[in-house]
LUMPA-348076 format. One line per field, with one value per atom (N, C-alpha, C): residue number from 1; atom name; x, y, z. Coordinates in steps of 0.2 Angstrom, whole numbers, plus 2048, in hexadecimal, padded with zeros to 3 digits. Layout:
N
n <- [NUM, ...]
atom <- [CA, ...]
xx <- [X, ...]
yy <- [Y, ...]
zz <- [Z, ...]
# end
This chain:
196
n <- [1, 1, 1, 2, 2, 2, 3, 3, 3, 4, 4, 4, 5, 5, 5, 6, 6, 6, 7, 7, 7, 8, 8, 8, 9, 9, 9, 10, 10, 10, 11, 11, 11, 12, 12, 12, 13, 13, 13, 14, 14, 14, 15, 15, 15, 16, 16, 16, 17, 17, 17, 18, 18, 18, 19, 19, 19, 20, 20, 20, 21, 21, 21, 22, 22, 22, 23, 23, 23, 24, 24, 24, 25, 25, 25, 26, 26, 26, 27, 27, 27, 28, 28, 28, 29, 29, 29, 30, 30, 30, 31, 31, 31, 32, 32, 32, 33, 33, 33, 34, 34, 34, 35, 35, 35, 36, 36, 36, 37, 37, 37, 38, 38, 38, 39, 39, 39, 40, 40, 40, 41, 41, 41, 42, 42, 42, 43, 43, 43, 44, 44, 44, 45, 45, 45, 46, 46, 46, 47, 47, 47, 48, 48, 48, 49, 49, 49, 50, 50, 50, 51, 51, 51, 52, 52, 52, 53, 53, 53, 54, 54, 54, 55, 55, 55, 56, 56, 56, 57, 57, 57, 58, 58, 58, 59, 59, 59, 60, 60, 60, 61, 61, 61, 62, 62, 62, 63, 63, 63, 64, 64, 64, 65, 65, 65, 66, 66, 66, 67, 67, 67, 68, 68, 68, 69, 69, 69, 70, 70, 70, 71, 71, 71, 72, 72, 72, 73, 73, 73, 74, 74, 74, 75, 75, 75, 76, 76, 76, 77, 77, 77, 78, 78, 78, 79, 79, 79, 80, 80, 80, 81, 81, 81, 82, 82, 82, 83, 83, 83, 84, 84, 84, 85, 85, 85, 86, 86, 86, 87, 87, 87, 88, 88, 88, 89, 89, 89, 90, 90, 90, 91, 91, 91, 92, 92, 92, 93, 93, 93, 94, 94, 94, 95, 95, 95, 96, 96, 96, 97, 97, 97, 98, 98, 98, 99, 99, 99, 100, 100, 100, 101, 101, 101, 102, 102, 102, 103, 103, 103, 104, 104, 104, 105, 105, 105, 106, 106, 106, 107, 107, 107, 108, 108, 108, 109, 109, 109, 110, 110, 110, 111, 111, 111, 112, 112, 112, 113, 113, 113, 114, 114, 114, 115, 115, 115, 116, 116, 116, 117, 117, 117, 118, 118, 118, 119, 119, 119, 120, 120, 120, 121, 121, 121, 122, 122, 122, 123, 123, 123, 124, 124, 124, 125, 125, 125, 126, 126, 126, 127, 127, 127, 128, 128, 128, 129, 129, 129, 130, 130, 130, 131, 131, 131, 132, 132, 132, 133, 133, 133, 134, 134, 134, 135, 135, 135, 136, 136, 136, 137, 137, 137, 138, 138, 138, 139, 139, 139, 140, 140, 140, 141, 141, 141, 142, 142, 142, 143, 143, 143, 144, 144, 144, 145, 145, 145, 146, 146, 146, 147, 147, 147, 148, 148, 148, 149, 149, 149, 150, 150, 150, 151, 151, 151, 152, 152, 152, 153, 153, 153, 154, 154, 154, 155, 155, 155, 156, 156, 156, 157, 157, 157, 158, 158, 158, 159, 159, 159, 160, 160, 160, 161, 161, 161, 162, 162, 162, 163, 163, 163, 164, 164, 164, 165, 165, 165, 166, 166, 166, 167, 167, 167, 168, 168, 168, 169, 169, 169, 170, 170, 170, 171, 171, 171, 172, 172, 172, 173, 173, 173, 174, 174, 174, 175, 175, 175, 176, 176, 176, 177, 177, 177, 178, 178, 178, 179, 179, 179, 180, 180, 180, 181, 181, 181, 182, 182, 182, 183, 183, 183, 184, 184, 184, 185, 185, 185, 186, 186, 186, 187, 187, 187, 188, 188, 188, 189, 189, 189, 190, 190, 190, 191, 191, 191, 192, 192, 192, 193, 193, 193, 194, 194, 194, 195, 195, 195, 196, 196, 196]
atom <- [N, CA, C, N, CA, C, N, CA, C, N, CA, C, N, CA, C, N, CA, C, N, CA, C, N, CA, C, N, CA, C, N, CA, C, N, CA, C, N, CA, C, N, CA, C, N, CA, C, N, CA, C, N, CA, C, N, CA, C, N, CA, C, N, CA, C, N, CA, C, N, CA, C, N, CA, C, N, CA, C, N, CA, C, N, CA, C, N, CA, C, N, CA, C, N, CA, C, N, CA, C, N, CA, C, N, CA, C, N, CA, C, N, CA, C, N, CA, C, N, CA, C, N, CA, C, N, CA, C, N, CA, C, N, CA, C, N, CA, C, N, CA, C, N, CA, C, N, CA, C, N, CA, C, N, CA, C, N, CA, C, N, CA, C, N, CA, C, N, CA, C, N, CA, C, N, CA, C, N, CA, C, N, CA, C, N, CA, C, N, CA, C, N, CA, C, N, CA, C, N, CA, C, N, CA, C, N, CA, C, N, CA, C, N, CA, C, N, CA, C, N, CA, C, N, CA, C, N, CA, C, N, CA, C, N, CA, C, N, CA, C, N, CA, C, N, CA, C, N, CA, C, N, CA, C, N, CA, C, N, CA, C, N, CA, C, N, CA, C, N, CA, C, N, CA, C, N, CA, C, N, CA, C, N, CA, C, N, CA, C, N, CA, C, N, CA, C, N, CA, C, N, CA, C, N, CA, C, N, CA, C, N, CA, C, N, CA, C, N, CA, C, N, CA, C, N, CA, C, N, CA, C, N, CA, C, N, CA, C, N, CA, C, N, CA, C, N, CA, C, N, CA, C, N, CA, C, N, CA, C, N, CA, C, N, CA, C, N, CA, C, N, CA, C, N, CA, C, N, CA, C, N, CA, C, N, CA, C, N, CA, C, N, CA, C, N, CA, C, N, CA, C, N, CA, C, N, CA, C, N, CA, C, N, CA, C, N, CA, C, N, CA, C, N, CA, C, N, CA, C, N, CA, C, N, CA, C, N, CA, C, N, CA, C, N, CA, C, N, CA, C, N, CA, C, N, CA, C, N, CA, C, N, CA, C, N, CA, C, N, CA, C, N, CA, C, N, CA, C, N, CA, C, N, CA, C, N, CA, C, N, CA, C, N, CA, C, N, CA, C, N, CA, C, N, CA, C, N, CA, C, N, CA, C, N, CA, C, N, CA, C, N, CA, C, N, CA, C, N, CA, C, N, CA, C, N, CA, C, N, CA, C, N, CA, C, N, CA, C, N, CA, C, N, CA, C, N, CA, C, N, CA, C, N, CA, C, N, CA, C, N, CA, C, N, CA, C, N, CA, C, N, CA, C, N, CA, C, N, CA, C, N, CA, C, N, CA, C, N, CA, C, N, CA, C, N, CA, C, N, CA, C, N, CA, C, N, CA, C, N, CA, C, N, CA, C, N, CA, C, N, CA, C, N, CA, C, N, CA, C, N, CA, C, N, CA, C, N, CA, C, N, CA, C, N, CA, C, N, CA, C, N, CA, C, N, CA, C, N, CA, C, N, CA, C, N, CA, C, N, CA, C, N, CA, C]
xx <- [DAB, DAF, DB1, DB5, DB4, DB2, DAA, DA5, DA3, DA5, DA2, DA6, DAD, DB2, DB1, DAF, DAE, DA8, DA3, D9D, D9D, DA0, DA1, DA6, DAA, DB0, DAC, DA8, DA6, DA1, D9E, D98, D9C, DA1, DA5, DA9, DAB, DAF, DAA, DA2, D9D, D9C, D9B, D99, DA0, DA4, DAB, DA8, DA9, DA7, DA1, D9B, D97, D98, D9B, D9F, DA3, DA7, DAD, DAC, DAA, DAA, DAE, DB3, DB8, DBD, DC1, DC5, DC0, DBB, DB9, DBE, DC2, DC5, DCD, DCF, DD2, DD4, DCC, DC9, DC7, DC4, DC2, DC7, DCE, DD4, DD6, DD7, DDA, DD7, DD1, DCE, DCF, DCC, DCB, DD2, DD7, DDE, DE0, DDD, DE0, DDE, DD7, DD4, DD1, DD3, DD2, DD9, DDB, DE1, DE1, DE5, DE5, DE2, DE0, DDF, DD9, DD4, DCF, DCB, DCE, DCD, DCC, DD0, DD1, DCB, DCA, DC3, DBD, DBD, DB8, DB7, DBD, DBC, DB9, DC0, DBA, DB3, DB1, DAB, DA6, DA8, DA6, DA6, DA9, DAE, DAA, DAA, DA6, D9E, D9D, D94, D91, D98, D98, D9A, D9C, D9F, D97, D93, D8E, D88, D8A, D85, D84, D8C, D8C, D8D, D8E, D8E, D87, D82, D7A, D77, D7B, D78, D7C, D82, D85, D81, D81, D81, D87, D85, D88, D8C, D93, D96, D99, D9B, DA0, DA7, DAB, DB2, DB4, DBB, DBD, DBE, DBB, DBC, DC4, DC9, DD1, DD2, DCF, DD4, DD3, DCF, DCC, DCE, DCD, DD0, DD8, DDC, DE1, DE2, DE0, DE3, DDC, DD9, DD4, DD9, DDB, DE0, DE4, DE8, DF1, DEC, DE9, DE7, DE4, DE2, DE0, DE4, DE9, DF0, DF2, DF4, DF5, DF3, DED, DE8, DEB, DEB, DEF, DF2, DF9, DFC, DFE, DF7, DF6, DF4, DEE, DEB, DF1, DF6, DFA, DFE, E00, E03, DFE, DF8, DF4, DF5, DF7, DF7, DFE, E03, E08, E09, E08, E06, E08, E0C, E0B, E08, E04, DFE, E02, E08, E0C, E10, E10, E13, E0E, E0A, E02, E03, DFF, DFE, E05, E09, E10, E0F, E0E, E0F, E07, E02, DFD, DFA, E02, E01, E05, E0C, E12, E0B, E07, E06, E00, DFC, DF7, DFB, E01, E05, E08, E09, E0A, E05, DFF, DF9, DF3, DF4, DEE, DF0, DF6, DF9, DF8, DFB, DFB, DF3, DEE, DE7, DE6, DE6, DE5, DE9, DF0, DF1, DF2, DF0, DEF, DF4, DFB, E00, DFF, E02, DFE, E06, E07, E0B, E0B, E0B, E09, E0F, E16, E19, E13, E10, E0A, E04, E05, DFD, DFC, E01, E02, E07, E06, E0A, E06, E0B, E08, E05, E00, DFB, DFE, E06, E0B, E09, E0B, E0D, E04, E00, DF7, DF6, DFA, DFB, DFE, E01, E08, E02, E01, DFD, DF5, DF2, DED, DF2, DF5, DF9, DFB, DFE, DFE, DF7, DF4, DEE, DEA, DEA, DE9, DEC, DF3, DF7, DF3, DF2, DEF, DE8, DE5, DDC, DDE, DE0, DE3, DE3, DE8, DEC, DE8, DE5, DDF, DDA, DD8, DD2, DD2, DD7, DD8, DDB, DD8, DDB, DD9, DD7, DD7, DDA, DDF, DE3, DE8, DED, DF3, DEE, DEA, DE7, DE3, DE1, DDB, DE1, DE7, DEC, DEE, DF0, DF3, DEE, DE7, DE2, DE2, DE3, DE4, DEA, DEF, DF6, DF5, DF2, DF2, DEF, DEB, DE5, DE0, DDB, DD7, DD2, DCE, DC7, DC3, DC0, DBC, DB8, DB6, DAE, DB3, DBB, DBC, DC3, DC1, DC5, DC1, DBB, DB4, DB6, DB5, DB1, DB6, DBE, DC3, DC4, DC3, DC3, DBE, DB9, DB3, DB2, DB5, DB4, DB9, DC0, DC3, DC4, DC2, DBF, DBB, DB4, DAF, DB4, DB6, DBC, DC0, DC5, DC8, DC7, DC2, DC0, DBB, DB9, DB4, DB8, DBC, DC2, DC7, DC6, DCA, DC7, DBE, DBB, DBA, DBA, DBA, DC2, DC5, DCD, DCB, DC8, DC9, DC4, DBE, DBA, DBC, DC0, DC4, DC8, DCE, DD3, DD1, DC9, DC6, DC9, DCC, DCF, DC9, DC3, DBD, DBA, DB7, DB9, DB1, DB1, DAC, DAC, DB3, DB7, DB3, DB1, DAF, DA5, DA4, D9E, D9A, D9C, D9A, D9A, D9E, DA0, D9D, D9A, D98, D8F]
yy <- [642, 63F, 638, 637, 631, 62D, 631, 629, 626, 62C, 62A, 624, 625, 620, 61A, 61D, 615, 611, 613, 60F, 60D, 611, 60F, 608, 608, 603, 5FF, 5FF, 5FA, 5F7, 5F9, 5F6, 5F4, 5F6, 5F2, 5ED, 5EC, 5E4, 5E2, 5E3, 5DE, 5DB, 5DD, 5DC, 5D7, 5D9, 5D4, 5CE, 5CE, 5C7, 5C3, 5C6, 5C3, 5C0, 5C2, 5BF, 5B8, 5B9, 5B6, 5B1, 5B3, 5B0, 5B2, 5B7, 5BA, 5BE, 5C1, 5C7, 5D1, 5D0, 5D5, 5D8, 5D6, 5D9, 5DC, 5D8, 5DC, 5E2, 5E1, 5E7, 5EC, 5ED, 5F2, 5F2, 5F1, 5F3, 5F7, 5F5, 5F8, 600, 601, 609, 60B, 609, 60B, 60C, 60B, 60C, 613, 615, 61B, 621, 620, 623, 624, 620, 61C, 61A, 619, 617, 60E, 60A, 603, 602, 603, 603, 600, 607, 605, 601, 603, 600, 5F7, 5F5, 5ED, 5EC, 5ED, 5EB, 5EC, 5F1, 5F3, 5EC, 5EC, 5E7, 5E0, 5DF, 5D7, 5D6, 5DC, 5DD, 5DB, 5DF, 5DE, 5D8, 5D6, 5CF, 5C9, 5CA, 5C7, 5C4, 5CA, 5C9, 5C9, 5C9, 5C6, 5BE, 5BB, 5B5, 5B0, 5B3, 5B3, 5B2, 5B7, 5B7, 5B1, 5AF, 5AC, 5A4, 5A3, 59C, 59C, 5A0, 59F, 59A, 59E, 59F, 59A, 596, 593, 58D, 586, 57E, 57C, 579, 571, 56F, 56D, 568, 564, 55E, 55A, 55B, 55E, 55B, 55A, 555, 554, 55A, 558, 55E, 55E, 559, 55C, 55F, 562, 565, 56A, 56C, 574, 576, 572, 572, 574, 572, 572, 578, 57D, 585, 589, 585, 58B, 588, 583, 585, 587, 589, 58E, 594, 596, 59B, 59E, 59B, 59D, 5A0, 59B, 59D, 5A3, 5A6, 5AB, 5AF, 5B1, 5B7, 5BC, 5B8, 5BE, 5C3, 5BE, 5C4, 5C8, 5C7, 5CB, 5D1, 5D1, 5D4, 5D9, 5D7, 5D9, 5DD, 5DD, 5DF, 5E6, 5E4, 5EA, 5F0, 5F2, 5F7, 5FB, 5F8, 5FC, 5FA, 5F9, 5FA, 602, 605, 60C, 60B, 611, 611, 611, 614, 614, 60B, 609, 604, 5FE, 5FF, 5FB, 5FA, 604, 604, 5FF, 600, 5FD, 5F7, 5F3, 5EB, 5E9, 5ED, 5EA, 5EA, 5EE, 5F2, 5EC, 5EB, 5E5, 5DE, 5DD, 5D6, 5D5, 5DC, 5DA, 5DC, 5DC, 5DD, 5D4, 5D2, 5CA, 5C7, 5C8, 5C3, 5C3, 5C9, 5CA, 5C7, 5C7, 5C4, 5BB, 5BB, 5B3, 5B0, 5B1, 5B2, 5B3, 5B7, 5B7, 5B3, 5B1, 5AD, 5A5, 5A5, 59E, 59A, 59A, 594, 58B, 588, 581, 57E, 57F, 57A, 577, 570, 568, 568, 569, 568, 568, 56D, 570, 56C, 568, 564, 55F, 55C, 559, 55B, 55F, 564, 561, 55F, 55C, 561, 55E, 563, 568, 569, 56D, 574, 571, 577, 57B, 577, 57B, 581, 57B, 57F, 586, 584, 58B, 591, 58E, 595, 598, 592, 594, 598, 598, 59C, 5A4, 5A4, 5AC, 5AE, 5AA, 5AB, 5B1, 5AD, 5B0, 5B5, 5B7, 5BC, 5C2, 5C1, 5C5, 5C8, 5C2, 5C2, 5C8, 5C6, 5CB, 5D3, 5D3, 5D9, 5DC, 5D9, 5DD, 5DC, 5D7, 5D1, 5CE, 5CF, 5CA, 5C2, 5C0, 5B8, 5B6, 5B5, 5B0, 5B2, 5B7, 5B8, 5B3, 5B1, 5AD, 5A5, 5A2, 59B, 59D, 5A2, 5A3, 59F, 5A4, 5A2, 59A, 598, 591, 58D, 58D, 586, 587, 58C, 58D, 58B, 58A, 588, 581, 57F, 576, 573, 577, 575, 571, 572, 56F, 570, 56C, 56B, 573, 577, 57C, 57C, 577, 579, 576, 571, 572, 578, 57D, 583, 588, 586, 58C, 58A, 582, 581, 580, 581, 583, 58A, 58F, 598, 597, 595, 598, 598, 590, 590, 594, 591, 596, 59F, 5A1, 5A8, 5A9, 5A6, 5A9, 5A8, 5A1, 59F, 5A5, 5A6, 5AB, 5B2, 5B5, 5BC, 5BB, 5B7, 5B7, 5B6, 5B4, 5B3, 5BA, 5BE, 5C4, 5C8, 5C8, 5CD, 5CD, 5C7, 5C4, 5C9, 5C8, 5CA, 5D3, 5D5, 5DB, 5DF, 5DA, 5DC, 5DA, 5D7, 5D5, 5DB, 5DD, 5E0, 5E9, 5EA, 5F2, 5F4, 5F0, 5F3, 5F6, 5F3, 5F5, 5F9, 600, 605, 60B, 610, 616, 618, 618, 61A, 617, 610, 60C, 60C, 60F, 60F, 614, 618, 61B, 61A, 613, 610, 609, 605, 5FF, 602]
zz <- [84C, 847, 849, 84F, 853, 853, 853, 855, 84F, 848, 842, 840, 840, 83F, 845, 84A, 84D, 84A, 849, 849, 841, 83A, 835, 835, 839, 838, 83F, 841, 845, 83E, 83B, 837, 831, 82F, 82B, 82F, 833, 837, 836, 838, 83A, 832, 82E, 827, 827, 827, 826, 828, 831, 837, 834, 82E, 82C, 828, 825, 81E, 81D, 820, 823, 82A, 830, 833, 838, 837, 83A, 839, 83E, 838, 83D, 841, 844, 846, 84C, 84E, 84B, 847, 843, 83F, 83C, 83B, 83D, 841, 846, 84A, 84B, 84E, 84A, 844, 83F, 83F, 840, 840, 847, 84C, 852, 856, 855, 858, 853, 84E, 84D, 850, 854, 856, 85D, 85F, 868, 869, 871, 874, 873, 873, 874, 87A, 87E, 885, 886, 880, 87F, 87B, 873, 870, 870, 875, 875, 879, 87F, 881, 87C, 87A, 875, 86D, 86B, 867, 86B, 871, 874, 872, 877, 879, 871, 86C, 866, 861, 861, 860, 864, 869, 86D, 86C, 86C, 86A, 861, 85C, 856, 855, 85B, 85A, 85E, 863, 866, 861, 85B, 856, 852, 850, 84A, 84F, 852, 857, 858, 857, 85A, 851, 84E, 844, 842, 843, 83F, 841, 83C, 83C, 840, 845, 848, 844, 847, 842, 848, 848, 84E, 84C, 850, 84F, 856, 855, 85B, 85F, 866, 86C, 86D, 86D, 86E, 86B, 864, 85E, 860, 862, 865, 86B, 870, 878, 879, 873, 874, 873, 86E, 86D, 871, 875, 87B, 881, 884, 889, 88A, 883, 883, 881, 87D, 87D, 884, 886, 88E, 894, 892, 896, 891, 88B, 889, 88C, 88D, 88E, 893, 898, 89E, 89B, 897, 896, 890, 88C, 888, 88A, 88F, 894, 899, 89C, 89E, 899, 892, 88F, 88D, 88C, 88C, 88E, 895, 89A, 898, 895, 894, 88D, 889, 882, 87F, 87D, 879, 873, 870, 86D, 865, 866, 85F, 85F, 863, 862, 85F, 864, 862, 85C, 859, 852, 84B, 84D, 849, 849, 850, 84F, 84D, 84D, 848, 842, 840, 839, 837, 839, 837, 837, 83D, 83D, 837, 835, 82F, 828, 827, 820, 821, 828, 824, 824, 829, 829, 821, 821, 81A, 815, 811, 80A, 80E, 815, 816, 813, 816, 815, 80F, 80C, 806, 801, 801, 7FF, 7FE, 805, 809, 805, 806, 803, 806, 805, 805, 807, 80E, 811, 813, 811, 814, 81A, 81C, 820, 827, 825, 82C, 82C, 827, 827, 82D, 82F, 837, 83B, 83C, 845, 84A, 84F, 855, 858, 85C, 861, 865, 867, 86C, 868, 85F, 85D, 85B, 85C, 85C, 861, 868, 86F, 86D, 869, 86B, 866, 861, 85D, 85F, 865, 869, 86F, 871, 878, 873, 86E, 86A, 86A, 867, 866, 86C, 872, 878, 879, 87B, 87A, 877, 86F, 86A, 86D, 86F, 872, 879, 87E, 882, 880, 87E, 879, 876, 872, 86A, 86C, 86E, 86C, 865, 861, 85A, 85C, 860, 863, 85B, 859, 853, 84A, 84C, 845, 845, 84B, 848, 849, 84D, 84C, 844, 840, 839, 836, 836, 830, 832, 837, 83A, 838, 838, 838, 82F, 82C, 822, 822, 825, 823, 822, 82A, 82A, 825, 821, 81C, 81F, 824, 826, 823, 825, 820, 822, 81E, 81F, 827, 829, 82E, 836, 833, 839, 83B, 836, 837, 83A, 838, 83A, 842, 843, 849, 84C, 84E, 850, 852, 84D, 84E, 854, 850, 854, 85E, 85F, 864, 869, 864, 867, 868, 863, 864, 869, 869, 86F, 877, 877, 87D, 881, 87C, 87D, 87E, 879, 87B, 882, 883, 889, 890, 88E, 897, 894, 88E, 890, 892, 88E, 891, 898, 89C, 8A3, 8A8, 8A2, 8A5, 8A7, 8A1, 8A0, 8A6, 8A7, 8AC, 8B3, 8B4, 8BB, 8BD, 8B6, 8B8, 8B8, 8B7, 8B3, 8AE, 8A9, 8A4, 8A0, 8A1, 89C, 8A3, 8A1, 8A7, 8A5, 8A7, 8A3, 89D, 89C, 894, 88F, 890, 88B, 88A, 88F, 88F, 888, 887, 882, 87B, 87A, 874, 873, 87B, 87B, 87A]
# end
């Protein structure tokens, strides 16, 4: 039954990530944590998440936007990672579950209702840094690095293709130096073998 609920809920995040563009991994968090420890489950999603971001960077159109705009939330977000990764390890599994249940009752409604606050439309780059550094944190932690920068790049109201090409890079960015983290520290172990 397990594997049934993992691979259903992996084929629905996929069908989402297709869709959308992103949102994998909090979807397949969403099922896989009831079912599996966060321990595991986090690697599991990277790793997945990972080779969706792989697919759709191969598939998508080119666009240019300025390289600083992006560089700035894959630096702090980079610095995050450690210790999302470090939070990882002592993580309680009912604690996990709560604080990912609190953060998608505020994230979904934001999303879906995308409110239109211009105070946010020019935030200096510190405050980009700061929401690529959670970012990372989260990447570490879940591998959902890109739920608090989805909602932040639709608050500033940026143009559509430089929110894609913002996510994008920095998704692949960060889950790639977690799964790097995860393969350094053996957090990604035998356990995960049967589900990779």
């Amino acid at each position: 039954m397990t594997l049934c609920i993992f691979i259903l809920s992996a084929i629905f995040a996929g069908f989402i990530q297709g869709l959308t563009g992103f949102a994998f991994a909090l979807i397949a968090m969403s099922f896989w944590v009831w079912i599996l420890p966060p321990q595991i489950t986090a690697p599991l999603v990277v790793c997945a998440s990972l080779w969706c971001h792989i697919i759709s960077m191969y598939k998508e159109p080119r666009t240019f936007i300025k390289p600083s705009i992006v560089w700035v939330y894959i630096i702090a977000g980079l610095i995050g990672v450690p210790l999302g990764t470090f939070l990882l390890h002592y993580i309680n599994a009912d604690t996990f579950k709560f604080l990912l249940g609190i953060f998608l009752l505020i994230w979904c409604p934001l999303m879906f209702f995308s409110p239109q606050l211009h105070c946010l439309k020019d935030t200096e780059l510190r405050m980009d840094g700061l929401i690529g550094f959670f970012g990372g944190i989260l990447g570490g932690l879940g591998g959902f690095c890109g739920a608090i920068p989805s909602a932040w790049v639709m608050l500033k109201q940026l143009p559509k293709h430089e929110q894609r090409n913002i996510l994008r890079h920095f998704n692949f960015a960060i889950q790639l130096f977690t799964l790097l983290i995860y393969l350094f520290n053996q957090t990604i172990n035998v356990n995960h073998l049967s589900y990779l």
